[in-house]
N, C-alpha and C positions, 0 to 999 in steps of 0.2 A: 154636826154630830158632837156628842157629849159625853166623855168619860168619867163618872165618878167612883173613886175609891169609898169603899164602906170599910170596916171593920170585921174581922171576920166572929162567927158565933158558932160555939162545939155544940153541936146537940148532943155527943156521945164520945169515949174514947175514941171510936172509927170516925170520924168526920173528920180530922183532918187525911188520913185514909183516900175516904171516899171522895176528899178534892182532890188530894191527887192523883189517885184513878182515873177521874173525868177528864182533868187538865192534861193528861197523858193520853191517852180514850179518842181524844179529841179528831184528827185527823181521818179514825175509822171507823168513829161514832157510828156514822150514815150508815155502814155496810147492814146494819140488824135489819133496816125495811127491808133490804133486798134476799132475807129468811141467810146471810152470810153470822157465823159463831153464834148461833141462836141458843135459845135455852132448850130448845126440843128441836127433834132434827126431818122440820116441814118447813120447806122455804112457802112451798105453797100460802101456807097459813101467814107468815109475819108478810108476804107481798101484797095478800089478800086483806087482811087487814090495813096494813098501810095508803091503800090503793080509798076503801073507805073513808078512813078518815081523815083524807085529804079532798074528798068530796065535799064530807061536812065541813071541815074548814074553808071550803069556798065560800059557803054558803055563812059566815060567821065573821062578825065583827064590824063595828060600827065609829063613829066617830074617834076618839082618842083609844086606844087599844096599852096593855101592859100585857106583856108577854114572861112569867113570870120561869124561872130557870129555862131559860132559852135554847140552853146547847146551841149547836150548831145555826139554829135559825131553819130546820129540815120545813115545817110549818109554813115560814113567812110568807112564799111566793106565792102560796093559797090565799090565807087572809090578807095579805096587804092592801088589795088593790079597792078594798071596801072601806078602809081608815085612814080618816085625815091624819091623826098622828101616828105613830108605832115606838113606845117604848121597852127598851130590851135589855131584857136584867140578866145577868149570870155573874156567880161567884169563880167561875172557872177562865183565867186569860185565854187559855187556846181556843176552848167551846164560843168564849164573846170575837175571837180576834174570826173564826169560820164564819159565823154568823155575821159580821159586819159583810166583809167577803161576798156574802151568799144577798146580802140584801145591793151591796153595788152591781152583781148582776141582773140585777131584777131594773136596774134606772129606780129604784123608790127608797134611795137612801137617803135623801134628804128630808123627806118627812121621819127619820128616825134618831130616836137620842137613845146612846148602847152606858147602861153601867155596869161596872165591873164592880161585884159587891155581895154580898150578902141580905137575900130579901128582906128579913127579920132584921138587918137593922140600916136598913133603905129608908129615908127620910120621902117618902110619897106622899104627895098634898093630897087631903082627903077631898073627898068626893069630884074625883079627876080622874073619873075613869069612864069609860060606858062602856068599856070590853076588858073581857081578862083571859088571857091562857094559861094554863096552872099544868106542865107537860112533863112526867115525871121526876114529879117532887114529892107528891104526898107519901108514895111507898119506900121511902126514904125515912119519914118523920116517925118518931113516936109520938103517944096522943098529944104532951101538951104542944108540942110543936105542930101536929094537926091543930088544935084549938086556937095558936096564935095566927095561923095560917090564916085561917076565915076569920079572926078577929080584923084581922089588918083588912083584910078585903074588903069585908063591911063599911070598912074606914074609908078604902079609897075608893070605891066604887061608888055610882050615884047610885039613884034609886033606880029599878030597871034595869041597871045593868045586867048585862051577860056576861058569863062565866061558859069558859069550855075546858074541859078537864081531859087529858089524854093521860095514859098508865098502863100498867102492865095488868094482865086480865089472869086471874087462878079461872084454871078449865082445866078438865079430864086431864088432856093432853101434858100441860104442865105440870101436873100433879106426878106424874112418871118419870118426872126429872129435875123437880125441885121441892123444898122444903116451904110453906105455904107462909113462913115468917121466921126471920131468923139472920143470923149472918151471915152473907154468902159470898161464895169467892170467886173472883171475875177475872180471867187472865186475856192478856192481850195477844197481839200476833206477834209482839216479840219473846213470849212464853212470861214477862212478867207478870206477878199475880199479886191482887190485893183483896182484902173485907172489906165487904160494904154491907150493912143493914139494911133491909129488904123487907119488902111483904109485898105479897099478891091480894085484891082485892075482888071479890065475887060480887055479883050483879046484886042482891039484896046488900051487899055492905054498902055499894055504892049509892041505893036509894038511901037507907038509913042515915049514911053520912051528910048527903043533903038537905035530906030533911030535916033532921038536927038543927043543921047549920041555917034554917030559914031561905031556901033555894029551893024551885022549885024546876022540876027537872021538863024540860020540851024535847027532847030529843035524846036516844041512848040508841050505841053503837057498842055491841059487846061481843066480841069475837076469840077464837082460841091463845092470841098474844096478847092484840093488846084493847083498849077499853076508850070510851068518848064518850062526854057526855056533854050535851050545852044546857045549861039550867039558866035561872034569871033571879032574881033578887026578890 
């Protein structure tokens, strides 16, 4: 297993912010599948959804795998057992140090190398990929940072490759208790609060966004929290 330091990159005044949210976050990150400090108040819905798209992540990823802001590693013990290698990106120490954690419980931690860094300026050999997990990030980014997004992907990814996108999903529901783009404020269970830059993305942004991006989408899982989708190159 492999630790590399990146350098870090501001998208915005809130980015350093929004890492240490995370980097603090870390320990109770998990609790949102189980519908615990949600954005609306249906655990139904964030189990329900979670419970899917851990389906489809079974069913997902192939030979050398990037797992791209990892958090926790909530994901891994899905896809892993499909991929010869697994590598694991986060810019957040706590969210990489859980996710290590979480992959030595599974026995499959030796196929994995964890960096600690910033994706955007992650030195990834190109075309070394045939799997990508991209798990909320994009609703973090504004466009040019979406556009460098899938520029790098492009890069690292072979041809063929799959792509699976997990995110937070704008629905009815959501809309009754959040602002659909914008700053928002995220407090912890020790009542600390911070901004983080946000957007919620609806099922036509999501084709759009793919298509755009020359991805073309096999599978979409769109539900009231949160959203999946596996496309391929």
């Amino acid at each position: 297993m492999t630790y590399i330091i990146e350098p870090k990159l501001k998208d915005s005044e809130f980015w350093d912010e929004m890492e240490q949210y995370y980097d603090e976050r870390a320990s109770e990150y998990d609790h949102v599948y189980s519908g615990e400090g949600p954005a609306f108040p249906d655990q139904n819905a964030y189990k329900k959804d979670a419970r899917q798209i851990s389906s489809m992540a079974e069913r997902f990823g192939r030979g050398s795998l990037v797992d791209i802001a990892c958090g926790t590693g909530f994901w891994f013990p899905h896809y892993s057992a499909n991929c010869d290698r697994v590598t694991l990106l986060d810019q957040s120490k706590n969210m990489l140090a859980c996710c290590r954690k979480r992959a030595e419980k599974t026995g499959l931690s030796d196929k994995c190398t964890f960096i600690l860094g910033d994706f955007f300026e992650a030195k990834l050999q190109s075309d070394s990929f045939d799997s990508a997990v991209v798990g909320f990030l994009l609703s973090h980014l504004n466009p040019n940072y979406e556009l460098m997004l899938f520029q790098i992907l492009s890069r690292i990814m072979k041809p063929d490759a799959e792509l699976l996108i997990i995110d937070s999903a704008w629905s009815k529901q959501r809309s009754l208790h959040r602002q659909k783009t914008g700053i928002q404020k995220r407090v912890l269970n020790d009542g600390r609060e911070f901004c983080i830059p946000k957007r919620y993305f609806s099922k036509e942004e999501i084709y759009e966004l793919l298509k755009r991006n020359d991805f073309r989408i096999s599978e979409l899982y769109f539900g009231n929290a949160f959203l999946a989708v596996i496309a391929v190159r």
